[in-house]
GUMARVO-117229 format. One record per residue (C-alpha): residue number from 1; x, y, z. Coordinates in Angstrom, 3 decimals. Layout:
- marlo, X, Y, Z
- NUM, X, Y, Z
...
END
This chain:
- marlo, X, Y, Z
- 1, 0.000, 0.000, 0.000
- 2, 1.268, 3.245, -0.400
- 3, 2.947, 4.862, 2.371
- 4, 0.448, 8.635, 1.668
- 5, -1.881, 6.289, 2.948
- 6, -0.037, 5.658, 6.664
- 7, -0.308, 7.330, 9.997
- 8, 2.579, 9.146, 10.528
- 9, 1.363, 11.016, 14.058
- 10, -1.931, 11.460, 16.288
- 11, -1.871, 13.924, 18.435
- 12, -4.832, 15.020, 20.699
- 13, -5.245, 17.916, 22.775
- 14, -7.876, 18.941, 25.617
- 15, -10.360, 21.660, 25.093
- 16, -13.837, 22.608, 26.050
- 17, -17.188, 21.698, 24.835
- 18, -20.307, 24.076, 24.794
- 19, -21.024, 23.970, 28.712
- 20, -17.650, 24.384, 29.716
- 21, -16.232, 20.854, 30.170
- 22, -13.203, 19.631, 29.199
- 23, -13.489, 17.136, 25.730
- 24, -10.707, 15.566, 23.617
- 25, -9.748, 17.037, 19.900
- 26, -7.482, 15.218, 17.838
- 27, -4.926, 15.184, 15.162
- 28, -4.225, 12.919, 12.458
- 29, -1.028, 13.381, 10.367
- 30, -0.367, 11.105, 7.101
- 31, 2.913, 10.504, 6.085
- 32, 1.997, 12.672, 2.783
- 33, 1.272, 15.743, 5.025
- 34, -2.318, 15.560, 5.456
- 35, -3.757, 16.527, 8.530
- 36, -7.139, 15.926, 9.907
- 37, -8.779, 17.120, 13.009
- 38, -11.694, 15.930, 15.119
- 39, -12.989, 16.874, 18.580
- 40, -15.670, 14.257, 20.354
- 41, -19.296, 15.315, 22.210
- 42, -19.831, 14.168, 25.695
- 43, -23.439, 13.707, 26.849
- 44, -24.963, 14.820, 30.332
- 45, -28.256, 12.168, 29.847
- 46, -25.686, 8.952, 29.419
- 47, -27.036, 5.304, 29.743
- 48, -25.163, 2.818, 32.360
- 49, -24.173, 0.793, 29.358
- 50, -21.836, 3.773, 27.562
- 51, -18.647, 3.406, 26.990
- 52, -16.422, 5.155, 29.221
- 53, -15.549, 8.667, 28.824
- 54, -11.873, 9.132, 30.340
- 55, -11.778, 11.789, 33.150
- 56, -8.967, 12.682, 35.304
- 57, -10.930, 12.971, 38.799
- 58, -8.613, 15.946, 39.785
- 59, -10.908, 18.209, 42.240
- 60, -8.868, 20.630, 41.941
- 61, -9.073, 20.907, 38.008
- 62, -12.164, 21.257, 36.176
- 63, -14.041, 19.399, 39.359
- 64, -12.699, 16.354, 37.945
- 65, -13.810, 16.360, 34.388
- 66, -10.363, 17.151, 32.846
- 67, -9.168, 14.819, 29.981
- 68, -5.582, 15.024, 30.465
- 69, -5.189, 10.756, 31.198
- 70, -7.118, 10.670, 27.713
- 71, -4.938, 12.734, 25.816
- 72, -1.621, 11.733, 27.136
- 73, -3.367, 7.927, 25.909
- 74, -3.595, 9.221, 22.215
- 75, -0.044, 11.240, 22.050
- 76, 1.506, 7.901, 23.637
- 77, 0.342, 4.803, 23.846
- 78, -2.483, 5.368, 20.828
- 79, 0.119, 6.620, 18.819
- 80, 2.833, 4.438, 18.785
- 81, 0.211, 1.703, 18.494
- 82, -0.915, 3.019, 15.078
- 83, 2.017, 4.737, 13.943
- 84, 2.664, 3.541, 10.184
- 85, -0.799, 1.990, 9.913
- 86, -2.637, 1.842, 6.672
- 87, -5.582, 4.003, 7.272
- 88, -7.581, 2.503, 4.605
- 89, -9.676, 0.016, 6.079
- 90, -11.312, 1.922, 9.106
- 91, -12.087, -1.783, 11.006
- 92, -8.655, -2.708, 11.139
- 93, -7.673, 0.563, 13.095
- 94, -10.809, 0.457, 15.001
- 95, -10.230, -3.056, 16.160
- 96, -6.492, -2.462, 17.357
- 97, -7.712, 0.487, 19.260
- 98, -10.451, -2.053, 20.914
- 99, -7.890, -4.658, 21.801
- 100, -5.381, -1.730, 22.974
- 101, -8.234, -0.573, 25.444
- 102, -8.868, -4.362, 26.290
- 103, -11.519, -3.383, 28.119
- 104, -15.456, -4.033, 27.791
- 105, -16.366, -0.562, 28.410
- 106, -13.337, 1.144, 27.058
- 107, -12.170, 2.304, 30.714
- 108, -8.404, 2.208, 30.756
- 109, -8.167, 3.917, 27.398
- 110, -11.341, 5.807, 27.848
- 111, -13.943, 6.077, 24.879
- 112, -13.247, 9.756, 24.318
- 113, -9.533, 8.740, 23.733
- 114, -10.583, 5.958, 21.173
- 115, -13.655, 7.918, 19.557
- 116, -11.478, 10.723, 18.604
- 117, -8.487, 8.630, 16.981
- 118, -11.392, 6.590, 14.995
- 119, -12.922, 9.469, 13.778
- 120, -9.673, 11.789, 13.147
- 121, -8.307, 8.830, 10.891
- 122, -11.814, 8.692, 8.902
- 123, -11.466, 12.179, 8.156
- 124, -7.714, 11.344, 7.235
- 125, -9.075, 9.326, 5.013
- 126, -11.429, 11.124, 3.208
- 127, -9.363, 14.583, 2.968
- 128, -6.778, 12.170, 1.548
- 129, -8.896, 10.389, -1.394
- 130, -10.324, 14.339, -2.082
- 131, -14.129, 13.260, -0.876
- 132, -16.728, 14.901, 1.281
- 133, -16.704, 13.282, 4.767
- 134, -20.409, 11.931, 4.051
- 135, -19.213, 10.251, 0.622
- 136, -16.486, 8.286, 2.928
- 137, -18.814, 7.128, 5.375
- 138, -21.034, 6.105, 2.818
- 139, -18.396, 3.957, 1.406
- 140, -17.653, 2.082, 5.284
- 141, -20.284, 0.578, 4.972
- 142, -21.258, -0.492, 1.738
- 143, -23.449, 2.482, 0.822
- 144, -23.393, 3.516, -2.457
- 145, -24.962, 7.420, -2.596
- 146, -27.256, 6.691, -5.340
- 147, -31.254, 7.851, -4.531
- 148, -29.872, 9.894, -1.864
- 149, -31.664, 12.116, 0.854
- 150, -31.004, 14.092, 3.611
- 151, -32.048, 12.960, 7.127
- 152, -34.781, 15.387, 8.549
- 153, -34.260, 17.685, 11.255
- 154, -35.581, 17.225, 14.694
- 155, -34.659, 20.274, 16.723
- 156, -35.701, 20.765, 20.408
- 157, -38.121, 23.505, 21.057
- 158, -38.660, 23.241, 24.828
- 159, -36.111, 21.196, 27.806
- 160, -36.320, 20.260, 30.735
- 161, -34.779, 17.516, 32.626
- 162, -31.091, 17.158, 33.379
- 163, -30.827, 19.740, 30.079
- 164, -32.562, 22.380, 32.003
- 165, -32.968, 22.248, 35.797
- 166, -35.862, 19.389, 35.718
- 167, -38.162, 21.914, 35.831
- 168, -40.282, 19.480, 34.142
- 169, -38.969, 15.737, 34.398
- 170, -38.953, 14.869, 31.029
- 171, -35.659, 16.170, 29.070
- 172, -37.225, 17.523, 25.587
- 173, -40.221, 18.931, 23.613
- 174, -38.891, 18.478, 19.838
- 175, -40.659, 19.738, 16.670
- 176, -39.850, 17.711, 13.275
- 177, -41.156, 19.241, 9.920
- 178, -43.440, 16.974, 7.901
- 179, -44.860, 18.946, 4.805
- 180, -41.027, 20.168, 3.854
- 181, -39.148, 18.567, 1.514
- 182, -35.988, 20.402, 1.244
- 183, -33.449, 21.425, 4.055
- 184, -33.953, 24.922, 3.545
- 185, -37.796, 25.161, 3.770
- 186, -37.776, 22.910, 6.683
- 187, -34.983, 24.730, 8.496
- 188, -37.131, 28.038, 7.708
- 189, -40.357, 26.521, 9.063
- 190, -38.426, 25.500, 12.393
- 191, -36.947, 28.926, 12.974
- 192, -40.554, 30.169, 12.699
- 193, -41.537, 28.092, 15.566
- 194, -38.683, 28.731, 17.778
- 195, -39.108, 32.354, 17.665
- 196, -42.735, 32.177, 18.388
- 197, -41.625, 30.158, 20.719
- 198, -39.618, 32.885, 22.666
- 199, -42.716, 35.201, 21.911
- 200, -45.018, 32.584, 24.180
- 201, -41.971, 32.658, 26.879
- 202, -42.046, 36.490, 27.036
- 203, -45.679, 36.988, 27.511
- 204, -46.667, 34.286, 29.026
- 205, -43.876, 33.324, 31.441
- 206, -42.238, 36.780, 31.028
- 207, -39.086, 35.669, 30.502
- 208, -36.209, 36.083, 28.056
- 209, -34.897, 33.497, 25.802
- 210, -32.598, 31.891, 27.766
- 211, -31.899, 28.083, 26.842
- 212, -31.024, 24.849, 28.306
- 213, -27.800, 22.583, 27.732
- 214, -28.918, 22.328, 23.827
- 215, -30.329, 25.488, 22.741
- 216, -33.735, 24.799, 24.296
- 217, -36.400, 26.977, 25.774
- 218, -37.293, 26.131, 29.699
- 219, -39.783, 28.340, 30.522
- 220, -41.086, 27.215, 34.069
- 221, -43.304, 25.147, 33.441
- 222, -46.314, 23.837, 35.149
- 223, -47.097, 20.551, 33.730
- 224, -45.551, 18.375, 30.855
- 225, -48.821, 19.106, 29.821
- 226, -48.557, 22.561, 29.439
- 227, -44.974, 22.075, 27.379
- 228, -46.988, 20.210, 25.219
- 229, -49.656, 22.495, 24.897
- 230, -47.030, 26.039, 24.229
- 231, -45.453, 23.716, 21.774
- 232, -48.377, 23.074, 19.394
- 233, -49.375, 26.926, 19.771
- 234, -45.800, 27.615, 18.582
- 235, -46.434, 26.287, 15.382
- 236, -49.793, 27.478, 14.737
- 237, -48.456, 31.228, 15.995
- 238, -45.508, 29.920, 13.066
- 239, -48.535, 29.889, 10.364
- 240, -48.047, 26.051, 10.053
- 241, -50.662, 23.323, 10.886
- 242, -49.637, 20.983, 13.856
- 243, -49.978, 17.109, 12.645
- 244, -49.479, 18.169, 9.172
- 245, -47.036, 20.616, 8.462
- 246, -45.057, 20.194, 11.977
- 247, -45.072, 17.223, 14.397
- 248, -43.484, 17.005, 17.938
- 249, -41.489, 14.120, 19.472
- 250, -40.358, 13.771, 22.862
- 251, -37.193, 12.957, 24.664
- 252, -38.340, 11.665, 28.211
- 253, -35.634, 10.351, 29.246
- 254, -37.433, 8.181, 31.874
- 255, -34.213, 6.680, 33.776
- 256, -33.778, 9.447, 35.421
- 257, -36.768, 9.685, 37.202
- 258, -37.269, 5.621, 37.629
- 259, -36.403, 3.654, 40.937
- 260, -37.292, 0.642, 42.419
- 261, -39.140, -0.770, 39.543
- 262, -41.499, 3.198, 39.525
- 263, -41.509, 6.311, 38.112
- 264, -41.809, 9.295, 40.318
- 265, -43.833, 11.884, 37.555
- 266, -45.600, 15.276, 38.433
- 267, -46.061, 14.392, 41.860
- 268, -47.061, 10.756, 41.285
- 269, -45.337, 7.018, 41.774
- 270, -46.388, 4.903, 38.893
- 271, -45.733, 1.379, 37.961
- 272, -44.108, 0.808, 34.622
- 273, -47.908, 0.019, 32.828
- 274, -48.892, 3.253, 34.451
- 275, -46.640, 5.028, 32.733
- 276, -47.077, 2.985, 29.604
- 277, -50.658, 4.858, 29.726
- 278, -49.463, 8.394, 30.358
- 279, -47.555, 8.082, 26.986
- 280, -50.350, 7.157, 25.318
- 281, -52.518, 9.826, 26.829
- 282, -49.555, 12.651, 25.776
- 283, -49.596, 10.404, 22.055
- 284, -53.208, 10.317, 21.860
- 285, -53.724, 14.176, 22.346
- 286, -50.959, 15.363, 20.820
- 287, -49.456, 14.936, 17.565
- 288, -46.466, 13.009, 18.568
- 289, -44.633, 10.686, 16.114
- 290, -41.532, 9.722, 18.544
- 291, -41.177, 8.717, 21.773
- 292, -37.635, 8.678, 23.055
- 293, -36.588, 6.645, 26.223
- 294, -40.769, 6.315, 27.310
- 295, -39.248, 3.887, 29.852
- 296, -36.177, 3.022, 31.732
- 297, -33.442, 1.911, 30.598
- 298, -33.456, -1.388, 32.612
- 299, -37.419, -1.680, 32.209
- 300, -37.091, -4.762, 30.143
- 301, -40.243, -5.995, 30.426
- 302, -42.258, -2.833, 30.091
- 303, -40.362, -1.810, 26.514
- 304, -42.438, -4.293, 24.628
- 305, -45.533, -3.487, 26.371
- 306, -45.248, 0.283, 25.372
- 307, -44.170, -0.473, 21.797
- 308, -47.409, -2.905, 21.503
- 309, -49.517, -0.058, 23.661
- 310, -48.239, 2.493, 21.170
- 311, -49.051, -0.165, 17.816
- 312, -46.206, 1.560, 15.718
- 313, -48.161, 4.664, 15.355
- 314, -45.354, 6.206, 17.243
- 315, -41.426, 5.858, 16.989
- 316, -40.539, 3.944, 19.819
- 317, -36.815, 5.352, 19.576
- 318, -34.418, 3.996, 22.537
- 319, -31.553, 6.162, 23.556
- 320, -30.170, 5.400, 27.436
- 321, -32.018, 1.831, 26.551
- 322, -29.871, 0.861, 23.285
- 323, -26.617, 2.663, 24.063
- 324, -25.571, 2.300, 20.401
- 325, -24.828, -0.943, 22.202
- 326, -25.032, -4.359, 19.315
- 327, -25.544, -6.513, 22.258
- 328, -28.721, -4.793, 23.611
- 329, -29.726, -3.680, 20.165
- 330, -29.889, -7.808, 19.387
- 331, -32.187, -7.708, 22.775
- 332, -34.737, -5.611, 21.730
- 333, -35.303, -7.152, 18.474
- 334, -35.599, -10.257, 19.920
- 335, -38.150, -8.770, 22.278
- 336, -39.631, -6.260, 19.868
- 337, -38.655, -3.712, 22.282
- 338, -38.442, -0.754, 20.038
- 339, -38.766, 0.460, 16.569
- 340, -35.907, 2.639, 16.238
- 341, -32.314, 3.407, 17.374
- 342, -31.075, 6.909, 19.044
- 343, -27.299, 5.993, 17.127
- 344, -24.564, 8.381, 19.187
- 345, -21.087, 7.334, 18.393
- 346, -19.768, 8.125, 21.463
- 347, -22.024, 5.671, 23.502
- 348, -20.149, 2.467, 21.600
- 349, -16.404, 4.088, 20.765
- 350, -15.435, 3.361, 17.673
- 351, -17.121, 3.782, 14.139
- 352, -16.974, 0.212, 13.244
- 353, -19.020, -1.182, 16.346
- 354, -21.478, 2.190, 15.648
- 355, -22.085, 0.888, 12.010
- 356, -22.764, -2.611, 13.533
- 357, -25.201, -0.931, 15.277
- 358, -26.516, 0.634, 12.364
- 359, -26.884, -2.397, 10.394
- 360, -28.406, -4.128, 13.152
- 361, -31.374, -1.517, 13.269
- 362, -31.869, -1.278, 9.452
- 363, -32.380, -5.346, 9.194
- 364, -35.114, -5.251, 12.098
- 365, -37.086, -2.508, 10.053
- 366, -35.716, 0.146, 12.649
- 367, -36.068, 3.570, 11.619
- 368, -32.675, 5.696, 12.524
- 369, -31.717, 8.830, 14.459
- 370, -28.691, 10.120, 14.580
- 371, -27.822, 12.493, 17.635
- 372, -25.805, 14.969, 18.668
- 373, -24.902, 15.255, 22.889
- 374, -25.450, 17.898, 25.265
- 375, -21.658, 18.322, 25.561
- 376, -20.763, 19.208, 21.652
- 377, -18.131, 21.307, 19.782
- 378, -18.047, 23.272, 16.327
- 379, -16.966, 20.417, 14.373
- 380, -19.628, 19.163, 12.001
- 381, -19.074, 15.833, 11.132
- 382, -22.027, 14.442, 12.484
- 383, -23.846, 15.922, 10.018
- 384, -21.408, 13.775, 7.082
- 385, -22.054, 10.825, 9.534
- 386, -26.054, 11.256, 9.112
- 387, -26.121, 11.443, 5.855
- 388, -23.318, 9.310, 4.871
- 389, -25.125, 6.788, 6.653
- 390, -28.519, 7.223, 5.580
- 391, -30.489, 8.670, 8.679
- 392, -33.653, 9.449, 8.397
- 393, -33.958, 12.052, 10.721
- 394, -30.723, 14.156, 12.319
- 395, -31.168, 15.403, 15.734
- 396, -28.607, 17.913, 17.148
- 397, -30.111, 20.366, 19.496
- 398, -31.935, 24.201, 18.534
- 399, -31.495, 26.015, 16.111
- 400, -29.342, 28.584, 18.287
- 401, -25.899, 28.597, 19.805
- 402, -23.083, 27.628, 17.232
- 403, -22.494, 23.831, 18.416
- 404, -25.846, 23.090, 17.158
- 405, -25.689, 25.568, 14.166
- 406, -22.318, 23.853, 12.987
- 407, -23.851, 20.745, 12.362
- 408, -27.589, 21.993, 10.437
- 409, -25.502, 24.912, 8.654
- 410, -23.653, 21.706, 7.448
- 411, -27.165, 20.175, 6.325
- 412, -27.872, 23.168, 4.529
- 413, -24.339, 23.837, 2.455
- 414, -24.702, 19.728, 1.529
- 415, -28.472, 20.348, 0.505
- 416, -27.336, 23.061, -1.525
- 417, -24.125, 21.842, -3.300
- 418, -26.222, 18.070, -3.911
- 419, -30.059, 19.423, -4.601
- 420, -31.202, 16.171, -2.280
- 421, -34.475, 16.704, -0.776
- 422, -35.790, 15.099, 2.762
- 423, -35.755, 11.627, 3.734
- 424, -39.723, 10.985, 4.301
- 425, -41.065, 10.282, 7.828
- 426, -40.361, 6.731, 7.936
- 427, -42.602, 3.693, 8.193
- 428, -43.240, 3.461, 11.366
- 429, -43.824, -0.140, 11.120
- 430, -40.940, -3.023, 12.249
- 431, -40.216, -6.259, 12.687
END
């Protein structure tokens, strides 16, 4: 092979994501002189099945959150590992960094570490063979980008949760345009609803727009309810039609409101069918099309019970529950636990064992989302990753501060340089 196509050095450095905390950005340098740079999310809602994000535990230094053990893993041990590597079969790297960490959970390297060499060297790769980022993800897996489309945005309106002070237990009220069909018209319909959005929060909760962990309005609310309720007079204030033009999903991030086999909700203590029937009451009166972590995590049994209580009328879209994880993905097929994956690279480590993931999902039927964390950076290659890898819907946070506009400002430039429309709700049938 030829040696332009080797690592020659990976070098990673510590800076901060959008609330502050310390993340990991690396460098990958190819013997020809190309040199590729990536910096990883870090989430705030993260399952007990994620891979392990490396933090140093100093008090005295970020309140333990610094990544300095990560990076001094890349610029040593990483990178003597892979130094002279081929970079063109992404696996091959991916699975030497695996049995580096030798570790289930990625711990002693720490995922961070790992997820930011995998994803430095994929950019490597496609900077080197003069592709866009998308077009070389596309390729790992098979994909050719024929019949292409753009995964649709699903932007939080309203947070609460660990996002935004649990004002309201559940994490997210998200919007999701339905009647557009290109990026542009549905990233113009969504900024209509946001702002009328921040209209509602100054006259009715006379507030300014100040926003959670993802760009998110969190108003203080009095009821889920109510969230609900601003939401859908958003988008009619917005000129649009709820249930036609614009839909809502919800992120409700049940785990972290779940002990001892209940769910402690608006001043009640339900079992897990109890809250199987709240869902349905928010699904029934609402026009909701996704519902994100409905249950626990660990709520085996009730995840079947909610898909069948939902009958695939809804996205049953597992987040905290799936992890990105194969393993518990293969679960909840078995089980018919879910009808869709929440895919976050940073919950598995490495692209390879994401795209596992992926295919996984995509031979059950699964619809996919692919997210963004509450802990991001300017870089956009999620974006690339969405639509190199055939999302159908792309879910990074508002549609204000410039973590989350990196990645749909990305949408837009690809929608406009390719002229691909919308991926279509999908089918919300599975097997």
């Amino acid at each position: 092979m030829a040696e332009s196509g080797r690592i020659a050095r990976l070098h990673a450095v510590e800076i901060l994501d959008s609330r502050g905390r310390p993340t990991v950005q690396t460098t990958c340098e190819l013997t020809d002189g190309t040199r590729a740079t990536i910096s990883v999310p870090s989430g705030a809602s993260t399952g007990a099945a994620e891979a392990h994000e490396l933090r140093d535990g100093d008090p005295d230094r970020y309140g333990g959150l610094g990544v300095r053990l990560a990076v001094i893993n890349v610029n040593s041990e990483i990178n003597q590992a892979l130094n002279g590597r081929p970079i063109e079969n992404q696996s091959t790297i991916d699975q030497t960094l695996i049995e580096l960490d030798g570790t289930p959970d990625k711990s002693r390297l720490g995922a961070n570490a790992i997820l930011s060499v995998s994803l430095a060297v994929a950019r490597a790769a496609a900077m080197r063979n003069r592709v866009p980022l998308y077009h070389h993800f596309a390729n790992m897996i098979g994909r050719t980008v024929g019949n292409p489309s753009l995964p649709r945005p699903t932007v939080n309106l309203f947070s609460g949760g660990k996002h935004a002070g649990d004002q309201i237990p559940i994490q997210d009220v998200l919007i999701t345009p339905l009647s557009a069909q290109t990026a542009d018209d549905a990233m113009a319909q969504i900024s209509a609803v946001y702002q009328a959005a921040i209209e509602i929060c100054g006259i009715k909760y006379e507030m300014r727009a100040l926003v959670a962990d993802e760009g998110g309005l969190a108003p203080d609310f009095a009821s889920i309810d109510m969230a609900l309720g601003d939401a859908i007079t958003a988008i009619k204030r917005a000129g649009l039609q709820p249930g036609i033009d614009m839909a809502l999903c919800l992120d409700v991030a049940s785990s972290h409101f779940y002990s001892n086999g209940r769910y402690r909700i608006e001043n009640q203590l339900l079992s897990s069918a109890e809250m199987i029937e709240v869902i349905a009451g928010w699904t029934d009166t609402f026009p909701i099309l996704s519902v994100e972590d409905g249950l626990a995590e660990d709520d085996w049994d009730g995840w079947p019970k909610l898909r069948g209580r939902l009958r695939d009328q809804v996205l049953v879209l597992g987040d905290d529950f799936l992890t990105t994880n194969p393993e518990r993905i293969r679960r909840a097929i078995k089980t018919k636990a879910a009808t869709a994956l929440l895919l976050k690279v940073n919950q598995i480590g490495t692209l390879t064992e994401a795209a596992e993931a992926l295919r996984l999902a995509r031979e059950a039927g699964w619809a996919v989302v692919v997210s963004a964390r509450s802990g991001e950076t300017e870089d956009d290659w999620l974006t690339d990753l969405a639509i190199g890898w055939g999302g159908d819907q792309l879910k990074v946070g508002s549609v204000t501060r410039s973590e989350r506009l990196a990645k749909w400002n990305r949408l837009l430039t690809v929608a406009d340089e390719t002229g691909w429309s919308l991926a279509p709700w999908p089918n919300r049938g599975a097997s």
